[in-house]
Backbone as CSV, one residue per row, in Angstrom:
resi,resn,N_x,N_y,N_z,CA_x,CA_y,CA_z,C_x,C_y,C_z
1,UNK,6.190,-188.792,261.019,7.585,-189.156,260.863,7.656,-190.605,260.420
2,UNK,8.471,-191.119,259.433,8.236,-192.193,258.762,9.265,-193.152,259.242
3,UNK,9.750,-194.271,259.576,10.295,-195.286,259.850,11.515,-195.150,258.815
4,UNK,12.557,-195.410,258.808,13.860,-195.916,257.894,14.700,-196.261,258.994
5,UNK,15.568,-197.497,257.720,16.033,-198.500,258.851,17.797,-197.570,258.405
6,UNK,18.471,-197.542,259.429,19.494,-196.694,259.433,20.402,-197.341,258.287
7,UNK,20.401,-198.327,258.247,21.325,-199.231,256.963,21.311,-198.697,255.647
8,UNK,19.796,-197.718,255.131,19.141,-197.528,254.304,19.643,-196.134,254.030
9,UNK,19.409,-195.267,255.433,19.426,-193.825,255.542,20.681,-193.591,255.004
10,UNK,21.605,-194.414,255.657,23.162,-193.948,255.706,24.137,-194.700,254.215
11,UNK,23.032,-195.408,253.740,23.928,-196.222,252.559,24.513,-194.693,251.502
12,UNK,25.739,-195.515,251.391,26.463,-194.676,250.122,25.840,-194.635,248.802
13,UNK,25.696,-193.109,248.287,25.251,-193.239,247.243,26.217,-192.807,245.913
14,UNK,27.278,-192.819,246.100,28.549,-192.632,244.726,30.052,-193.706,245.642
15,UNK,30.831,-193.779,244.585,31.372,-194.334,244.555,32.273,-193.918,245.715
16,UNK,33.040,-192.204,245.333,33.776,-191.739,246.225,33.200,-192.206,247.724
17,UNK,31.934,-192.416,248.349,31.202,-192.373,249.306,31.888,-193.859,250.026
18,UNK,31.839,-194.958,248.983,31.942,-195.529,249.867,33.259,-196.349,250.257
19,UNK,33.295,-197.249,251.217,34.112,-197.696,252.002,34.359,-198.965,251.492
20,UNK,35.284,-199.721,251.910,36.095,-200.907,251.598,35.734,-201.125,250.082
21,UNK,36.447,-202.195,249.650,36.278,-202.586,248.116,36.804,-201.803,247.203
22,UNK,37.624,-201.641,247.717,38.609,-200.233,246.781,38.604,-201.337,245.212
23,UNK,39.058,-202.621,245.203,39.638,-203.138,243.983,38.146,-203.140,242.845
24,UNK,36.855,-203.728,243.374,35.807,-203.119,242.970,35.369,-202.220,242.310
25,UNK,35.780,-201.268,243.400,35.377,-199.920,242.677,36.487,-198.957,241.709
26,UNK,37.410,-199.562,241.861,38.496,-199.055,240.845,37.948,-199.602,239.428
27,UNK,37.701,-200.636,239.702,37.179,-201.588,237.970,35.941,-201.176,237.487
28,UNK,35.169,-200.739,238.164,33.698,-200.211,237.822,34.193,-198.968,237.474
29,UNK,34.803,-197.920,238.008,34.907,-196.562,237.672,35.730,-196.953,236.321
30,UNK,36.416,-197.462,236.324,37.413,-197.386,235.235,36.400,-198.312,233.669
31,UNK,36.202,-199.304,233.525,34.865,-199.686,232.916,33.973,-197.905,232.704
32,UNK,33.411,-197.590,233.756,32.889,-196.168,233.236,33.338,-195.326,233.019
33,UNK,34.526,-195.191,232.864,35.229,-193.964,232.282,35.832,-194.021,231.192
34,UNK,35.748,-195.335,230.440,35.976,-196.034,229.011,35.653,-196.434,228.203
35,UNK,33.998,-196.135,228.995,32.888,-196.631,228.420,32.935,-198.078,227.661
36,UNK,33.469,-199.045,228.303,33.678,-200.200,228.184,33.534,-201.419,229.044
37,UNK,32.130,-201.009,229.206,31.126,-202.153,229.920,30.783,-203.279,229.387
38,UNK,30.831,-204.161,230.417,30.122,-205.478,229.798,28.727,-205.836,229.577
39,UNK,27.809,-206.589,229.278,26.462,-206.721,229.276,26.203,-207.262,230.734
40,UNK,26.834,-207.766,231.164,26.380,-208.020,232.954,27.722,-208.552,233.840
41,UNK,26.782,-207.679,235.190,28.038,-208.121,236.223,27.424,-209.079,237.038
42,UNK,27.608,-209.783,238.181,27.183,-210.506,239.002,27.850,-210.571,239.816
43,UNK,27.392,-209.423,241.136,27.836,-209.157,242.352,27.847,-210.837,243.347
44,UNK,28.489,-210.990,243.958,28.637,-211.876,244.891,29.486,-212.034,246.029
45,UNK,28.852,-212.502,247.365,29.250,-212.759,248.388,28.094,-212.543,249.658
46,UNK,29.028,-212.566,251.181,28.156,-213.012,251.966,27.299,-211.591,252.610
47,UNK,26.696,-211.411,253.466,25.198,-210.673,253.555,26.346,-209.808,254.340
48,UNK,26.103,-208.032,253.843,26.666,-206.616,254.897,28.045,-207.028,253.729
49,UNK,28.457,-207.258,252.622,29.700,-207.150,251.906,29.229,-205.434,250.783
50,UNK,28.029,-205.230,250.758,28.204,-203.682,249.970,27.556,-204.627,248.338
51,UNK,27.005,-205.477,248.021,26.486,-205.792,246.669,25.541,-204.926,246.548
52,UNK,24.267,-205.105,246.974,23.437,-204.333,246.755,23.644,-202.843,246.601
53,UNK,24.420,-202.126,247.334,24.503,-200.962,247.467,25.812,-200.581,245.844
54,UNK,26.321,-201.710,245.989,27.566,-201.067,244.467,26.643,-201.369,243.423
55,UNK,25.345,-202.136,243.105,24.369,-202.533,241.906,24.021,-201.013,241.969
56,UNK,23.484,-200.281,243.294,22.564,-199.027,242.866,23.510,-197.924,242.529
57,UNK,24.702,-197.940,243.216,25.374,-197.070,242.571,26.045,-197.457,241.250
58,UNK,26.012,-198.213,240.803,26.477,-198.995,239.176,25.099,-198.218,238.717
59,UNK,24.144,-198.840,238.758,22.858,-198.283,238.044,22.205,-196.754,238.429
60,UNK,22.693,-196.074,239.177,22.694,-194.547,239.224,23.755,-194.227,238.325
61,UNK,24.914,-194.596,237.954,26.051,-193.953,237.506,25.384,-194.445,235.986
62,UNK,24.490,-195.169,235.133,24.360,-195.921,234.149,22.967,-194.858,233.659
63,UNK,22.643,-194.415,235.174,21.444,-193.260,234.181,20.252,-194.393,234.520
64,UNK,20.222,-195.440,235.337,19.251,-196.664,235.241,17.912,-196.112,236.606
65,UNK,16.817,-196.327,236.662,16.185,-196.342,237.777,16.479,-197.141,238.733
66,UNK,15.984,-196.706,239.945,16.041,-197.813,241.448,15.009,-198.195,241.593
């Protein structure tokens, strides 16, 4: 049985999934549904705000590896 840290297990993996940051994720879905992306975003703020986790779901929704 292998170790995972519950933060990991339970992270959201689509958009619908996850929680707070509605204004976020309205602009990313909408950007992908217009196919009118920019060449880069740059997530920011303080540590447990959901960056990391909206990069992998940005780059799952982009067809990108993790």
């Amino acid at each position: 049985m292998s170790y995972q840290v519950l933060a990991r297990k339970w992270r959201p993996r689509s958009f619908a999934s996850l929680v707070g940051q509605e204004h976020v994720v309205r602009a990313l879905t909408h950007a992908l549904t217009s196919q009118r992306l920019h060449h880069a975003y740059l997530f920011t703020g303080t540590r447990g705000v959901g960056k990391t986790t909206l990069a992998r779901i940005l780059a799952k929704a982009l067809n990108c590896e993790t």
